[in-house]
C-alpha positions as CSV (number, residue, x, y, z in Angstrom):
1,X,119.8,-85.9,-12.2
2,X,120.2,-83.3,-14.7
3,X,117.5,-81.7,-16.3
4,X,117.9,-80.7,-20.3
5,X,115.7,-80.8,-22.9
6,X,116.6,-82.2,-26.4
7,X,117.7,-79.2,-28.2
8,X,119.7,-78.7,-25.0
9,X,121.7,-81.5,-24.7
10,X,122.2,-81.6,-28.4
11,X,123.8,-78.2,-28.3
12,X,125.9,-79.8,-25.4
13,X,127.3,-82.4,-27.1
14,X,128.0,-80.1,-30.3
15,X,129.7,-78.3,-27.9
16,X,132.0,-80.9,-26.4
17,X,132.7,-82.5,-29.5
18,X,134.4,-79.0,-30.9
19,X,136.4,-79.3,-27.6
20,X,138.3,-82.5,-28.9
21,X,141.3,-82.4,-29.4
22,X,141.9,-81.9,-33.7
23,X,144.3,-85.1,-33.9
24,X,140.7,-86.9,-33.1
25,X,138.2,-85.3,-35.0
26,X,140.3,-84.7,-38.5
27,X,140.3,-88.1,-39.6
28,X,136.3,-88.8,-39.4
29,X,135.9,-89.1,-42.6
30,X,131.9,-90.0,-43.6
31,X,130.4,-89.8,-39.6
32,X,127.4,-88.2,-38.8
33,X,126.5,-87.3,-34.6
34,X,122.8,-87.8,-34.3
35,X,121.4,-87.2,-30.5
36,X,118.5,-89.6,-29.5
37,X,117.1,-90.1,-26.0
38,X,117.5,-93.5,-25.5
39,X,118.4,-96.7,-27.1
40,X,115.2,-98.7,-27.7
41,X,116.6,-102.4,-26.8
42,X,119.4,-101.4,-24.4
43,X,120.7,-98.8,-21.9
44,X,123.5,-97.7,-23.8
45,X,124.9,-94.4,-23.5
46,X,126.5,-94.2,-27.1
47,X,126.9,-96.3,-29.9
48,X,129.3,-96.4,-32.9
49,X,127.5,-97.8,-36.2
50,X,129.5,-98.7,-39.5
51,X,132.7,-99.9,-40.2
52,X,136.1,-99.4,-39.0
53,X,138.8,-97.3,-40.5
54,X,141.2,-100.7,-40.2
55,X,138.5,-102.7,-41.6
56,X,137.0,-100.9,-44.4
57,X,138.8,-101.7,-47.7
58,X,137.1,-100.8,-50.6
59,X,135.1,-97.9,-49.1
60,X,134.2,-95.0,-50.7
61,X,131.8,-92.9,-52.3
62,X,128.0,-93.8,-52.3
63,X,128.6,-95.4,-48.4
64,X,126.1,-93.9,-46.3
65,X,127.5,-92.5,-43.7
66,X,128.8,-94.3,-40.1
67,X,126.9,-93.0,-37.5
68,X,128.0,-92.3,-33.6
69,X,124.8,-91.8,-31.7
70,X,124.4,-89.9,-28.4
71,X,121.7,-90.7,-25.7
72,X,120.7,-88.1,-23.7
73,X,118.6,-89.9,-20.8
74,X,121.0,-91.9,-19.7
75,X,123.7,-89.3,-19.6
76,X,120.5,-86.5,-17.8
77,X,119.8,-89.6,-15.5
78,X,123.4,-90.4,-13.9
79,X,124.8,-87.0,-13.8
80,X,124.3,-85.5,-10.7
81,X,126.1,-81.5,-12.1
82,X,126.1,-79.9,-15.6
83,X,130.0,-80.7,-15.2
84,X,129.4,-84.1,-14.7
85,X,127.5,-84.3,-18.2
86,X,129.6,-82.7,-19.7
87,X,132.4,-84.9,-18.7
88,X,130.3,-88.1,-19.6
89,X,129.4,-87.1,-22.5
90,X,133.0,-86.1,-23.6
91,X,133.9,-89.7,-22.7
92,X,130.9,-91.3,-24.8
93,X,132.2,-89.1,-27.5
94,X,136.3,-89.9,-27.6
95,X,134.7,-94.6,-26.9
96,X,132.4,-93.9,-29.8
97,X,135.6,-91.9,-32.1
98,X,137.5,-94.8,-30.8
99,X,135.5,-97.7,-32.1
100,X,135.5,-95.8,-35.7
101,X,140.0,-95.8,-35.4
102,X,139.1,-99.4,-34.8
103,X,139.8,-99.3,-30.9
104,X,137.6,-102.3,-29.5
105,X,136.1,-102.2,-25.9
106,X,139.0,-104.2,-24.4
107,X,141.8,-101.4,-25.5
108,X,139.3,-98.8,-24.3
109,X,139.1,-100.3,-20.8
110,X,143.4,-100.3,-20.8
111,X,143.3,-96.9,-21.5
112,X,140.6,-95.8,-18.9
113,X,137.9,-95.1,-21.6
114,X,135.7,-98.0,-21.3
């Protein structure tokens, strides 16, 4: 287990998210990274909310923005080194990105991200 407190782990996953590669970041277009500590129903370790890129349509301005959430427990709980957390929380990041590209679970699990 690795110990970091909120502001902590925040700053981490700021971090690792201005390590990803451009090609992945440049087309978020209306996403927001909030940090929580922990799902309240499930023992999730990120989640994507709002609509796909391939399925949006008429989207635009006024939507609020899609949302990729980061839990920190979970990450603190199962990682064992500071590079560990760092490296879990840099794979939450690119499933989450994916899901807003429109990558479901399944295609994630082919290419060794789910």
């Amino acid at each position: 287990m690795v110990e970091m407190r909120l502001e902590a782990f925040e700053e981490l996953v700021t971090a690792v998210l201005d390590e990803l590669p451009d090609e992945m970041v440049e087309g978020l277009d209306n996403v927001v990274f909030l940090v929580e500590d922990e799902h309240p129903d499930e023992d999730l370790l990120g989640l994507y909310e709002g609509v796909a890129i391939t399925e949006r349509g008429n989207y635009g301005f006024g939507e609020l923005p899609d949302r990729i959430m980061v839990y920190r427990l979970p990450h603190t709980e199962t990682a064992e080194t500071l590079d560990e957390l760092r490296s879990e929380v840099r794979t939450t990041l690119v499933h989450e990105i994916a899901h807003f590209y429109g990558i479901d679970d399944e295609q994630l699990h082919q290419l060794g991200w789910a």
